[in-house]
MMTF fields as JSON, N, C-alpha, C and O atoms, coordinates in Angstrom:
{
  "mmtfVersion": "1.0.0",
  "mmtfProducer": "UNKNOWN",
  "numBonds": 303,
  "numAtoms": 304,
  "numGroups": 76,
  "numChains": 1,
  "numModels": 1,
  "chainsPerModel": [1],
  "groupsPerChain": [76],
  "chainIdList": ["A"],
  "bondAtomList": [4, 2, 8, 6, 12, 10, 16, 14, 20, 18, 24, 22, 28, 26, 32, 30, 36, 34, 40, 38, 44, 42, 48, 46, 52, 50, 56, 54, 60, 58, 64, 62, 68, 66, 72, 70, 76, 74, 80, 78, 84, 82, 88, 86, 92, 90, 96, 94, 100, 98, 104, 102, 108, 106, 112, 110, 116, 114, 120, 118, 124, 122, 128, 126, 132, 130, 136, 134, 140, 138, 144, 142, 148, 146, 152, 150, 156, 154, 160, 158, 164, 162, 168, 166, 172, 170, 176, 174, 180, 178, 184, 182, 188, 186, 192, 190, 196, 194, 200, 198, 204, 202, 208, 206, 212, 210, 216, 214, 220, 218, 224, 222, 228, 226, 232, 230, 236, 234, 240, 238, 244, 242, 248, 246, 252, 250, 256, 254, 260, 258, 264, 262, 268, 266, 272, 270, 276, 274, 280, 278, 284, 282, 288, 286, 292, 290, 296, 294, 300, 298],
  "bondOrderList": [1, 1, 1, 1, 1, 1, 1, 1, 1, 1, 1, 1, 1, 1, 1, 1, 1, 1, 1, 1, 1, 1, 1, 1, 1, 1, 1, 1, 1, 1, 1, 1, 1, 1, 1, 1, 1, 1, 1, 1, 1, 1, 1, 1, 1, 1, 1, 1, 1, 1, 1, 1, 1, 1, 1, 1, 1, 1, 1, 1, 1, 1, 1, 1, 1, 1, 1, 1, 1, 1, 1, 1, 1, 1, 1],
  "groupList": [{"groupName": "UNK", "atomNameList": ["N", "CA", "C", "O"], "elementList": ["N", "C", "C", "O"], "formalChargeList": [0, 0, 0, 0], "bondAtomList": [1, 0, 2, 1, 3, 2], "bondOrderList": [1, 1, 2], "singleLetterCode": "X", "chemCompType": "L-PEPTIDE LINKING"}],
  "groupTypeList": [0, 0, 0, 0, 0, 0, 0, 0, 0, 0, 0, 0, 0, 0, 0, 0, 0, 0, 0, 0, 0, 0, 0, 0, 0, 0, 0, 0, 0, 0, 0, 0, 0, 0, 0, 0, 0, 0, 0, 0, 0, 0, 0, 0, 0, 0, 0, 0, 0, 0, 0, 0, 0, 0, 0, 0, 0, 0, 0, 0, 0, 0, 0, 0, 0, 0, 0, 0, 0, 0, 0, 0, 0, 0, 0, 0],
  "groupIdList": [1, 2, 3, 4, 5, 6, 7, 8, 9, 10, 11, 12, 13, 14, 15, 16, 17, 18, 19, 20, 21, 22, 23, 24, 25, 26, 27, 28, 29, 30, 31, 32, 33, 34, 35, 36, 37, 38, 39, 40, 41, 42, 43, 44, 45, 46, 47, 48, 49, 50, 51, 52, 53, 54, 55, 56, 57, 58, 59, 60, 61, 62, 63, 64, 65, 66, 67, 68, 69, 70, 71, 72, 73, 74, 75, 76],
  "secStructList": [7, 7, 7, 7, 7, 7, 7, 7, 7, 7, 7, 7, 7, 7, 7, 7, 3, 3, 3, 7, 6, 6, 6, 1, 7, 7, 7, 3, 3, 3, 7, 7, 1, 6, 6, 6, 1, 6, 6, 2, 2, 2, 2, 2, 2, 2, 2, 2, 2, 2, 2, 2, 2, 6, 6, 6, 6, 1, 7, 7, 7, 7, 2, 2, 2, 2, 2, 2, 2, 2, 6, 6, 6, 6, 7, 7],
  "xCoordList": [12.86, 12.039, 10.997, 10.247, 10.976, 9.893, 8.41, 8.263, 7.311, 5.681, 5.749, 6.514, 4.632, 4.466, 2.735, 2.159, 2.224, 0.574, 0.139, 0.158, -0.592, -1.314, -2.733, -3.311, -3.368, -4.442, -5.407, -4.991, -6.564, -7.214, -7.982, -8.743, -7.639, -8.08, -8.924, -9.037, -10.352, -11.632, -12.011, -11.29, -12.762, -13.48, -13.801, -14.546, -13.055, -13.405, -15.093, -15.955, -14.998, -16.561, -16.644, -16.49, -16.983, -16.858, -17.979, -18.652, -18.584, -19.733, -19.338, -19.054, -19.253, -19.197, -20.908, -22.055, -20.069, -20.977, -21.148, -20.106, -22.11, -22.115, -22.177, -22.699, -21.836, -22.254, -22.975, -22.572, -24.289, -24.834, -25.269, -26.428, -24.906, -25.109, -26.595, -27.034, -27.282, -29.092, -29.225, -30.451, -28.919, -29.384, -29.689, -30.148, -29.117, -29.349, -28.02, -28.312, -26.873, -26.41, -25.061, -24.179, -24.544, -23.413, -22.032, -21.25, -21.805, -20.181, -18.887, -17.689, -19.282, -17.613, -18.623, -19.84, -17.002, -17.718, -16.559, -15.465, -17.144, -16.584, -16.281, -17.153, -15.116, -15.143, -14.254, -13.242, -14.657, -13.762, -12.315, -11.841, -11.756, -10.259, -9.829, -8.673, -10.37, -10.196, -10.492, -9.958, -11.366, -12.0, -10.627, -10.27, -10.357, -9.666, -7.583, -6.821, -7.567, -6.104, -6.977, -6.128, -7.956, -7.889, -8.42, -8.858, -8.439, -8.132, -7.191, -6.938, -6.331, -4.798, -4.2, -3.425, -4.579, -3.381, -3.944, -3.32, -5.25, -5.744, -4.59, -3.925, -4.529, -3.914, -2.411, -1.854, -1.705, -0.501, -0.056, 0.98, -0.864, -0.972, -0.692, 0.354, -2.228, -1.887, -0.842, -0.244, -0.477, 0.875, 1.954, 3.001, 2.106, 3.409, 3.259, 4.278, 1.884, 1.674, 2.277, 3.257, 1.341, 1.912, 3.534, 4.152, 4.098, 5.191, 6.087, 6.983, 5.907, 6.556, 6.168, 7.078, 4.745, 4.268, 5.479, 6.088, 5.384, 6.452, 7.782, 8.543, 8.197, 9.919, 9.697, 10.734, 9.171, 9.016, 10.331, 11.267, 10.282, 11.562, 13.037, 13.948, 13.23, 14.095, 14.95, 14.597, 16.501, 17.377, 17.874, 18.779, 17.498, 18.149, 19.776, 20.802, 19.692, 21.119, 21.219, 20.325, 22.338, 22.524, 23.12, 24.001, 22.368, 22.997, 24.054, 24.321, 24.892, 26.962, 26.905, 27.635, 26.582, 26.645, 26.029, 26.59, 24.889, 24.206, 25.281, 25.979, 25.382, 26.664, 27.969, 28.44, 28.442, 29.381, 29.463, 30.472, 28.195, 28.004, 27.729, 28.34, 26.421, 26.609, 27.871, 28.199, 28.298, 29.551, 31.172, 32.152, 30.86, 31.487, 30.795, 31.403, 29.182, 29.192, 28.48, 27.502, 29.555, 29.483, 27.905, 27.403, 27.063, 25.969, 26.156, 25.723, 26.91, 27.397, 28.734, 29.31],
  "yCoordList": [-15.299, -14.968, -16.059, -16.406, -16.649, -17.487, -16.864, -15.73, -17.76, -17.345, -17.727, -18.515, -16.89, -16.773, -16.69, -15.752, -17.247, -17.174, -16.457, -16.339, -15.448, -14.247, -14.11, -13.921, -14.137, -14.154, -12.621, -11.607, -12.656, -11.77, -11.573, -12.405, -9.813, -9.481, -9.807, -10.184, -9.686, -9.7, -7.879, -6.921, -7.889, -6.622, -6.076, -6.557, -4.848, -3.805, -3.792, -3.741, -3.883, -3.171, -2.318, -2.478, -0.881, 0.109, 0.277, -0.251, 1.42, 1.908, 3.057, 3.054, 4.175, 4.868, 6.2, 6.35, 6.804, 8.15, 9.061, 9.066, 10.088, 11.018, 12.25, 12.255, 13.424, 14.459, 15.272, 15.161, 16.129, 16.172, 17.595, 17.685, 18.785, 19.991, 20.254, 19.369, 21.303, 22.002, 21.623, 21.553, 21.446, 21.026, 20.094, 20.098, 18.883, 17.052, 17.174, 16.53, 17.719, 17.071, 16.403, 17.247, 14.902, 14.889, 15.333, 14.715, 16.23, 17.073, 16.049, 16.145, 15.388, 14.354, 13.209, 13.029, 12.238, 10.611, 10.705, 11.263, 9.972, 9.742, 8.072, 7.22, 7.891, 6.455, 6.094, 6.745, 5.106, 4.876, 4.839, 5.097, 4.205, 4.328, 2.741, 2.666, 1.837, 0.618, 0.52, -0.453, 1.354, 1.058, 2.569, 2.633, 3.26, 4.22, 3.705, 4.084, 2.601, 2.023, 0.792, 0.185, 0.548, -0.49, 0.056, -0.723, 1.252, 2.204, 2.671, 3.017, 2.693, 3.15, 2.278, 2.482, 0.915, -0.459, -0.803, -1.54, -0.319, -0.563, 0.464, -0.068, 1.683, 2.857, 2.035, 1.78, 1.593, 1.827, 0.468, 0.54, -0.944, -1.872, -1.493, -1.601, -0.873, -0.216, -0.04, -0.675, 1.092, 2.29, 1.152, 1.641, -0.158, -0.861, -1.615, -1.769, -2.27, -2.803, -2.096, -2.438, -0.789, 0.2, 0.51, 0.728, 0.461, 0.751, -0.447, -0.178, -1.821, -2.774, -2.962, -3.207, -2.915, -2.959, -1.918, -2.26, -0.712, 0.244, -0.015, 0.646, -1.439, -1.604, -2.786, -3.331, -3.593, -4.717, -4.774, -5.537, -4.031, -3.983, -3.349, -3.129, -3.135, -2.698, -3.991, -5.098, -3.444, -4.303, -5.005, -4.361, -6.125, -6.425, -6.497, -6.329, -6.65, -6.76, -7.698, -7.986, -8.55, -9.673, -9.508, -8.727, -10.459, -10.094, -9.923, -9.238, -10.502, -10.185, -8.937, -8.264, -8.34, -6.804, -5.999, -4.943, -6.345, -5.295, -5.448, -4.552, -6.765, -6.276, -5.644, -4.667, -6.13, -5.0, -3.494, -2.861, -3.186, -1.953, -1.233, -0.286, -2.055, -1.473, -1.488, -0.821, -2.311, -2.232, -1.49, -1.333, -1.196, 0.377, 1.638, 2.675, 1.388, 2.793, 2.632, 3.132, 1.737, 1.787, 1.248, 1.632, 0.23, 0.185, -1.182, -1.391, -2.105, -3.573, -3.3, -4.244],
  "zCoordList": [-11.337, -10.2, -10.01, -10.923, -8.644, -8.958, -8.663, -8.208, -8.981, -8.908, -7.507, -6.951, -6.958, -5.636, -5.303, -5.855, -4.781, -4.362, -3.94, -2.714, -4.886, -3.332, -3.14, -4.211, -2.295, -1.652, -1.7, -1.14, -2.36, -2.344, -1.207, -0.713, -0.574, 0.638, 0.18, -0.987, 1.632, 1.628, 1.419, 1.699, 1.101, 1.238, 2.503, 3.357, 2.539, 3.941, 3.853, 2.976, 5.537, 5.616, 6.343, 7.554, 5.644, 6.25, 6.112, 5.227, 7.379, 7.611, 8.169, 9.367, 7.453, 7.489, 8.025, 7.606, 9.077, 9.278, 8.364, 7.709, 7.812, 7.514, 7.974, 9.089, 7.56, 8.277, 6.513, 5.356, 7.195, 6.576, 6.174, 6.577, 5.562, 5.372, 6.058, 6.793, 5.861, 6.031, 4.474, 4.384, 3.688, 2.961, 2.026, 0.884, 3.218, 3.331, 2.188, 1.181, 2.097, 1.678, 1.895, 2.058, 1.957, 2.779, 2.534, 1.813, 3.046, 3.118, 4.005, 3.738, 4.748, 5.195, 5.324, 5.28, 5.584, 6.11, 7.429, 7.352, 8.694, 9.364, 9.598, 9.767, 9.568, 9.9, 11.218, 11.475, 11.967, 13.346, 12.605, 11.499, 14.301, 13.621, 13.166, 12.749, 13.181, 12.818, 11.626, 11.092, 10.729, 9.629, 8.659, 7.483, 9.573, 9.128, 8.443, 7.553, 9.679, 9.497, 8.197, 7.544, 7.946, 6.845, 5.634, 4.788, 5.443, 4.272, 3.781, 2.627, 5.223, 5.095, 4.487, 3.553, 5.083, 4.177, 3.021, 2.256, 2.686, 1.488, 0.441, -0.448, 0.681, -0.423, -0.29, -1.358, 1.039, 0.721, -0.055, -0.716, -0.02, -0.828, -2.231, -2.871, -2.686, -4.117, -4.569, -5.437, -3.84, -3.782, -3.788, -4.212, -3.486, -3.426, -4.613, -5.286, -5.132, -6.411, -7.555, -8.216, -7.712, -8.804, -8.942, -9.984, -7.434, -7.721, -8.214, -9.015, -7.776, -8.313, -9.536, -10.328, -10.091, -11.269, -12.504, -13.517, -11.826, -12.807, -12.976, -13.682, -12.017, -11.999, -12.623, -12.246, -13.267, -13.755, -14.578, -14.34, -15.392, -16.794, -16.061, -16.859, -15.005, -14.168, -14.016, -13.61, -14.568, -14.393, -12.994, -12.462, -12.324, -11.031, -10.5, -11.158, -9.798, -8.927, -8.352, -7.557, -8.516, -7.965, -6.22, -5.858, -5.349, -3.795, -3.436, -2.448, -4.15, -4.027, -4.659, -3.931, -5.377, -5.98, -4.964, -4.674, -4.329, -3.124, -2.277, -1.804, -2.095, -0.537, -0.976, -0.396, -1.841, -1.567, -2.329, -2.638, -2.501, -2.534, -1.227, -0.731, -0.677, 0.983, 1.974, 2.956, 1.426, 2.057, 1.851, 2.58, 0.614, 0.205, 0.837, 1.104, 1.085, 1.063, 3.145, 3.701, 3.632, 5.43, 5.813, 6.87, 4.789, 5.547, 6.355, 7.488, 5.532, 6.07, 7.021, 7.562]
}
């Protein structure tokens, strides 16, 4: 496999709203929806790290073995 360069996002800046109980204390955050989709790609990033992270020791498949497996099973 070769090494590949990856670039560390910048840090979201969220500014988030509060909403605030009677008794000052804050119960939600509201955030627009721009700040809302870059929370979203923040989790699903993770979520793709961890998951490649857990297949590391996972035996590969060579591309002549994928195709004609897809192609046994009608995807090619």
């Amino acid at each position: 496999m070769s090494s590949t360069t990856q670039t560390i996002p910048k840090e979201p800046r969220l500014r988030p709203r509060f909403v605030i109980d009677e008794k000052g204390r804050k119960t939600d955050a509201v955030f627009t929806y721009e700040e809302y989709k870059e929370i979203q790609r923040i989790f699903e990033d993770f979520f793709d790290l961890t998951t490649a992270e857990s297949r590391l020791d996972d035996e590969g498949v060579s591309l002549e073995e994928l195709q004609k497996k897809l192609e046994a099973d009608g995807v090619l």
